[in-house]
N, C-alpha and C positions, 0 to 999 in steps of 0.2 A: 431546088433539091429537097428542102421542106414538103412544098404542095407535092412533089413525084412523091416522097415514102406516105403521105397521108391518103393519094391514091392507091398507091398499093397498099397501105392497111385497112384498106375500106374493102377490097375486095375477102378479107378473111372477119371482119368482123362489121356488124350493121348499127351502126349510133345515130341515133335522132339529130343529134347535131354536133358540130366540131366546134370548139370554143377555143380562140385563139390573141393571145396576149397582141398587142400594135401599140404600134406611136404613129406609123402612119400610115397604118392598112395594106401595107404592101403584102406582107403576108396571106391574109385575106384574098385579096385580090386573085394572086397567084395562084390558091385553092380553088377558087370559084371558077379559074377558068375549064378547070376539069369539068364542070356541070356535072355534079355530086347528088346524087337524088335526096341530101341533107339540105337541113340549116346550118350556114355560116357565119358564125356571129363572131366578129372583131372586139373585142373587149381592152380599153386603153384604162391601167390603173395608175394616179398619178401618186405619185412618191409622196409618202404623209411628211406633216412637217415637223420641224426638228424639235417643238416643244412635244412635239406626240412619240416621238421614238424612243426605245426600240419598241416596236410594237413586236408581240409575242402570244403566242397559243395561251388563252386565258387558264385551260384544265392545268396546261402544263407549270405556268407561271413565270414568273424572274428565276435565275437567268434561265433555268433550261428550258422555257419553253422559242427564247430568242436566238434567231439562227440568222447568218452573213451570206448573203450570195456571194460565191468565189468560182470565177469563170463558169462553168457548165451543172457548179455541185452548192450546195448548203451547207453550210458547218453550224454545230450551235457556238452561242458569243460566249467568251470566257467572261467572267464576275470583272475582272477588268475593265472588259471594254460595255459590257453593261452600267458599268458605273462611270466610265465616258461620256453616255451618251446621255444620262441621267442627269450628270453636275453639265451639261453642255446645253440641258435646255433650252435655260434663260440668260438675261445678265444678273450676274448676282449680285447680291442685292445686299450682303452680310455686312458690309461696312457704314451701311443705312441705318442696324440695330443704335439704340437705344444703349448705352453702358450705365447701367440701371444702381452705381454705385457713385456713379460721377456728379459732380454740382456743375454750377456752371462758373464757379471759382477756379475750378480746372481749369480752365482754359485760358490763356493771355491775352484779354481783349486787345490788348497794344495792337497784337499779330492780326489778329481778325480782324480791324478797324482797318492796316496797311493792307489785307487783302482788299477789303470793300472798297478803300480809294481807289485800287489799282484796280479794281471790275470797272467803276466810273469813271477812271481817264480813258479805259481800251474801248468801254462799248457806253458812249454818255446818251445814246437815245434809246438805250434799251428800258423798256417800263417799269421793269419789275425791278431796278437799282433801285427807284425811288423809294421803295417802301422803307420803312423803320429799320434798326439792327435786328429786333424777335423776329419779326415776319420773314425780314432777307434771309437768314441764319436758317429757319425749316427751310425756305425756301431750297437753300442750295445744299441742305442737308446734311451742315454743320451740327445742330441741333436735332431735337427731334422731345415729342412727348412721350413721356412716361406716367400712364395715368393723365393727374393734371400738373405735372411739374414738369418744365422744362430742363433737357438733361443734353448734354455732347453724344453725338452720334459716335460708334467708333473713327471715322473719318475724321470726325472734328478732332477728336480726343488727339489722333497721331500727326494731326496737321498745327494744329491751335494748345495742344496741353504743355502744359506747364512742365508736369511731372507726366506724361503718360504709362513710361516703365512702373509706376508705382502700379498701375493697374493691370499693366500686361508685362511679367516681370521675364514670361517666354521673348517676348519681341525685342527686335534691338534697332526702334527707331533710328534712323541718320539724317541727320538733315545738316544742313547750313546754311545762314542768310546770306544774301548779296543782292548789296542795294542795285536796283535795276535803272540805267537812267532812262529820263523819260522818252528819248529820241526811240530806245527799246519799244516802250509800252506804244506809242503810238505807230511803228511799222505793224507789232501783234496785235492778232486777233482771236478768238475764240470763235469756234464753229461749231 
């Protein structure tokens, strides 16, 4: 149906060539067999990927230069769904920051010491357990630097803090311990 209206609009208008969207040339194909006294050129553009989206008219810019295919038509994207697709990047990464008020007296070594044993009962040949508390602690992003002081990362701060509310007085951490026995730890794993 395509290739017959492209034959018939070639009888009222003369283009050097017909350029036409595919995934698998079928399109294409179906034009050519008219023997078109043009060039036919299949052009497959593949979907950018989702750290590049939305991609948008640069003159026009965020949001209005960004528009949604919907069925046969374009719409442009609401500020909404523009900042969907903006915080959907990446993994975020904000629990990684530095709390650049925090020591590392914050935090309950007790807690972090029974987390470490129970990283080395679940996984004891994995390499990086071995290392020291500083090193393991960046490592898994307990910690982190600030400048050259080591500081709790927000993650450590609401996993390991002592008092964390004293610094996020919006959050209302919850937590509860419960001792895990070890018949636990060794079915679990981490992947």
């Amino acid at each position: 149906m395509i290739a017959s209206s492209v034959a018939e609009s070639l009888k009222c208008i003369k283009p050097v060539a017909i350029i036409t969207p595919t995934r698998s040339g079928t399109t294409a194909r179906r034009i050519a067999r008219f023997r078109l006294p043009v060039w036919v050129v299949a052009v497959e553009i593949d979907e950018i990927p989702a750290s590049q989206k939305p991609c948008f008219y640069k003159n026009a810019g965020l949001p209005k230069g960004a528009y949604l295919r919907v069925g046969n038509t374009n719409r442009q994207m609401t500020e909404y769904e523009v900042f969907g697709y903006l915080s959907g990047r990446g993994q975020p990464v904000h629990d990684e920051e530095v709390v650049s008020d925090a020591t590392m007296d914050d935090l309950d070594v007790e807690w972090v010491d029974d987390y470490l044993e129970a990283l080395h009962k679940i996984r004891p040949q994995a390499k990086f357990l071995k290392d020291e508390r500083e090193e393991l602690t960046k490592r898994l992003r307990i910690v982190g630097k600030d400048e050259d002081v080591v500081r709790p990362t927000l993650a450590g701060l609401l996993k390991f803090g002592k008092s964390p509310q004293e610094f996020f007085p919006q959050r209302i951490p919850q937590r509860i311990r419960v001792p895990i026995p070890p018949t636990v730890l060794a079915i679990g794993s981490f992947r």
